[in-house]
VEXDREN-2710 file (C-alpha; in Angstrom, 1 decimal):
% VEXDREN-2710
k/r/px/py/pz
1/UNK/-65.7/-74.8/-43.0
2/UNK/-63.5/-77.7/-44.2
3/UNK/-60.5/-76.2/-43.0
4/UNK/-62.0/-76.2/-39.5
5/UNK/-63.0/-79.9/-40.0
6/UNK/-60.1/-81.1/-40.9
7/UNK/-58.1/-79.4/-37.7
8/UNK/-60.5/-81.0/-35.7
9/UNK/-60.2/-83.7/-37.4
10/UNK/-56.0/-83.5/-36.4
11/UNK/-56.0/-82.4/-33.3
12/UNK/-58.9/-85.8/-32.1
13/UNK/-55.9/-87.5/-33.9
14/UNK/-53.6/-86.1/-31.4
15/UNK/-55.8/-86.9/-28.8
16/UNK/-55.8/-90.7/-29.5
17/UNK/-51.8/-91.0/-29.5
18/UNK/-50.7/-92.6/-26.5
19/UNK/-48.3/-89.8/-24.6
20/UNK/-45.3/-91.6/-24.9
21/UNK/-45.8/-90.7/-28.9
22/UNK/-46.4/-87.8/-28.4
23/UNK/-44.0/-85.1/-27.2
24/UNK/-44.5/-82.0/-28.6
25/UNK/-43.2/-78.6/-26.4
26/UNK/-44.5/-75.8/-26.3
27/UNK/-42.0/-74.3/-28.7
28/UNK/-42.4/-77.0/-31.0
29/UNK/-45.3/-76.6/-33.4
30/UNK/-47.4/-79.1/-34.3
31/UNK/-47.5/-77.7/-38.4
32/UNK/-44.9/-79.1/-40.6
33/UNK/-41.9/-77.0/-41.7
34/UNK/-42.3/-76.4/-45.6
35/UNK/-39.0/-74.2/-45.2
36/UNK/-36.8/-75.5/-48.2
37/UNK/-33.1/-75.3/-47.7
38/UNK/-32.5/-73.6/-51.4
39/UNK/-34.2/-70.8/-49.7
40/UNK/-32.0/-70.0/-46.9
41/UNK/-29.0/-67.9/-47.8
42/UNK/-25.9/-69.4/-46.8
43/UNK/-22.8/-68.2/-46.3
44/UNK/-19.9/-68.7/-48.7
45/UNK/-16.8/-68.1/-46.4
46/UNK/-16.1/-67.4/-42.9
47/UNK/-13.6/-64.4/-41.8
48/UNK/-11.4/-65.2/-39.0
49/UNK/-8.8/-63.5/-37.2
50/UNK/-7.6/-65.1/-34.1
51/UNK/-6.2/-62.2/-32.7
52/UNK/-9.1/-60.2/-32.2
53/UNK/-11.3/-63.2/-31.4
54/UNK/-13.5/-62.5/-34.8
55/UNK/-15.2/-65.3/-36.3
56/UNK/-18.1/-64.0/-39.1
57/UNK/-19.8/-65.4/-42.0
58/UNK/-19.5/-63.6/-45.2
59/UNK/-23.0/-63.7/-47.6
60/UNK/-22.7/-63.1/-51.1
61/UNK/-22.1/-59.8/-52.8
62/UNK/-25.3/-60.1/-54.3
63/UNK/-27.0/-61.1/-50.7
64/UNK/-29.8/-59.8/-48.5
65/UNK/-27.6/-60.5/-45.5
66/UNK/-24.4/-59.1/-47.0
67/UNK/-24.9/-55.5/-45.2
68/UNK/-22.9/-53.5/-42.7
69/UNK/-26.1/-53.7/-40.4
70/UNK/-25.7/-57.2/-40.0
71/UNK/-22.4/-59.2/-41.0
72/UNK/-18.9/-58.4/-42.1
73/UNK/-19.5/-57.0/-45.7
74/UNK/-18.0/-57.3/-49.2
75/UNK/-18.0/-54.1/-50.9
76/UNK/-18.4/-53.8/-54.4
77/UNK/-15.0/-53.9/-56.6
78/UNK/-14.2/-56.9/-55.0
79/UNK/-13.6/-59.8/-57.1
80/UNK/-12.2/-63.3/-55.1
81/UNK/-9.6/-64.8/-55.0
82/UNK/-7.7/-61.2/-57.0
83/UNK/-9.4/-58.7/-54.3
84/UNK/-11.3/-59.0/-51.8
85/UNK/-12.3/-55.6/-50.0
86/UNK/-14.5/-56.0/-46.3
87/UNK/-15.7/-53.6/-43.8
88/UNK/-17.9/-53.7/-40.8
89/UNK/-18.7/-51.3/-38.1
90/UNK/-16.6/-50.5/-35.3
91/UNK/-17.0/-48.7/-32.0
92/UNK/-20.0/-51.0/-29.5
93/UNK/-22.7/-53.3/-29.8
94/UNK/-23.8/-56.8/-31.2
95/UNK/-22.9/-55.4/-34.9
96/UNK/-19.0/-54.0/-34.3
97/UNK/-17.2/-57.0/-35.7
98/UNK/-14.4/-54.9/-36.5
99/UNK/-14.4/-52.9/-33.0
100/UNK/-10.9/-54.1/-32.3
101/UNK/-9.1/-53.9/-35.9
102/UNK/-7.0/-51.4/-35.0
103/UNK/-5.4/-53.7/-32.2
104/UNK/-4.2/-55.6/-35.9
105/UNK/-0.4/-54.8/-36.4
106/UNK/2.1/-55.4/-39.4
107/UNK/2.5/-59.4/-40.3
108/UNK/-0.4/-60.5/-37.9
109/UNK/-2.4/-63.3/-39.7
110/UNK/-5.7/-63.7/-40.5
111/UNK/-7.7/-66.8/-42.0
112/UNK/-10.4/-66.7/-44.6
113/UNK/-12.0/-69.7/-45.4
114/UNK/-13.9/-69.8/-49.0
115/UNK/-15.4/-73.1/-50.5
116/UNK/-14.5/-75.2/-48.2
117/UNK/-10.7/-74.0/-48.7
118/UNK/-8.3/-72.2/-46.3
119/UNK/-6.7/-69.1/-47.2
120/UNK/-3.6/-67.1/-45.4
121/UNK/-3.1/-63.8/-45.3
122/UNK/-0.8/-61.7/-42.9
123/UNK/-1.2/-57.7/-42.7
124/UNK/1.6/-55.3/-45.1
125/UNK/-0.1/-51.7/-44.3
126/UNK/-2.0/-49.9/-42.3
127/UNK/-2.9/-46.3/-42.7
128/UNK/-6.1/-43.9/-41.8
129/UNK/-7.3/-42.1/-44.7
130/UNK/-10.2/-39.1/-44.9
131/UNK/-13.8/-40.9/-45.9
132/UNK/-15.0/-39.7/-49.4
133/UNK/-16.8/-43.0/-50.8
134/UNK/-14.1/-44.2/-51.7
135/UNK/-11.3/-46.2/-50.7
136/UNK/-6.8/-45.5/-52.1
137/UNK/-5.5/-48.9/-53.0
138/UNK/-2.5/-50.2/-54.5
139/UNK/-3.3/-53.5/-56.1
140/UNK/-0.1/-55.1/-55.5
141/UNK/-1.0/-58.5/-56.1
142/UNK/-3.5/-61.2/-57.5
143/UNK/-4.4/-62.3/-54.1
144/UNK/-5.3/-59.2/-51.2
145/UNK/-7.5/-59.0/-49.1
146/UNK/-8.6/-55.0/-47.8
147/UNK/-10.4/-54.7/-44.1
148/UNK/-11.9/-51.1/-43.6
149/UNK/-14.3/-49.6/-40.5
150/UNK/-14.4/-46.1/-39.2
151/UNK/-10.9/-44.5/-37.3
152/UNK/-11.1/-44.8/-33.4
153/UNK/-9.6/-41.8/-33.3
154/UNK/-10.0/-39.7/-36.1
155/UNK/-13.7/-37.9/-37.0
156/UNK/-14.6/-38.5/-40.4
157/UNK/-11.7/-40.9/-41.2
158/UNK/-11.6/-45.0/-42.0
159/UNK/-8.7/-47.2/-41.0
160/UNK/-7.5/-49.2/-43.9
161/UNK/-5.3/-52.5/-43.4
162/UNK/-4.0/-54.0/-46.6
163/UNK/-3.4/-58.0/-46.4
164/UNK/-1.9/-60.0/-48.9
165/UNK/-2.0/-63.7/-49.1
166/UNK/0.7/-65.6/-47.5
167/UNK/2.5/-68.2/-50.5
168/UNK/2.0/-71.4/-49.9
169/UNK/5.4/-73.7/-48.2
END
């Protein structure tokens, strides 16, 4: 009963504000937003490669909203800046963020941005390999990054390209 007082209480309230004060549209609501920002997950880097027009957050390993049904996703074993190992569906639809990785070629660049801070990396290898789990990988180097989705053209197979991060001039 207080609960309905008090709304009617607020919206007679409303009802006295000239209209100039008021402007509230029908997809605003007239409730205040108790969202607090510490709640929302954020990403904590962006993916980009220019030459496939891809531009994705990355979440958290440890994230609700790092999953292959939503974003670009970091696989466990990864560990930044040393590894970091991402895959995303191919093939069609809203979700195939890596539908045209295999347009990638040897020395194309691609641009992760972590913290705030750009990082460089240009493509060494790329080889298909049978899907078990489990992706082959030659750590070469402190700093690579490892972009996997399903093969285009072979069942049952995942393309694998293997970046490493371009030095510094």
């Amino acid at each position: 009963m207080i609960k309905r007082i008090y709304l009617l209480l607020a919206f007679q309230l409303l009802l006295l504000l000239p209209m100039s004060i008021l402007r509230i549209s029908a997809k605003d609501s007239i409730y205040p937003s108790f969202e607090i920002d510490y709640f929302k997950e954020k990403p904590i880097g962006t993916l980009i490669i220019n030459k496939i027009n891809l531009k994705e957050d990355l979440y958290d390993i440890d994230s609700s909203k790092n999953n292959i049904e939503e974003h670009v996703t970091i696989l466990q074993g990864s560990k930044f800046p040393e590894l970091l190992i991402l895959a995303a569906h191919s093939g069609e639809g809203r979700i195939a963020y890596f539908e045209e990785l295999d347009n990638l070629k040897i020395n194309d660049s691609i641009k992760l941005v972590y913290n705030n801070k750009e990082y460089f990396y240009y493509v060494k290898d790329i080889w298909e390999e049978k899907k078990t789990g489990y992706i082959n990988i030659n750590k070469e180097t402190n700093n690579q990054l490892i972009l996997t989705t399903c093969s285009p053209d072979k069942k049952n197979y995942q393309l694998v390209i293997n970046c490493i991060k371009k030095e510094s001039n």
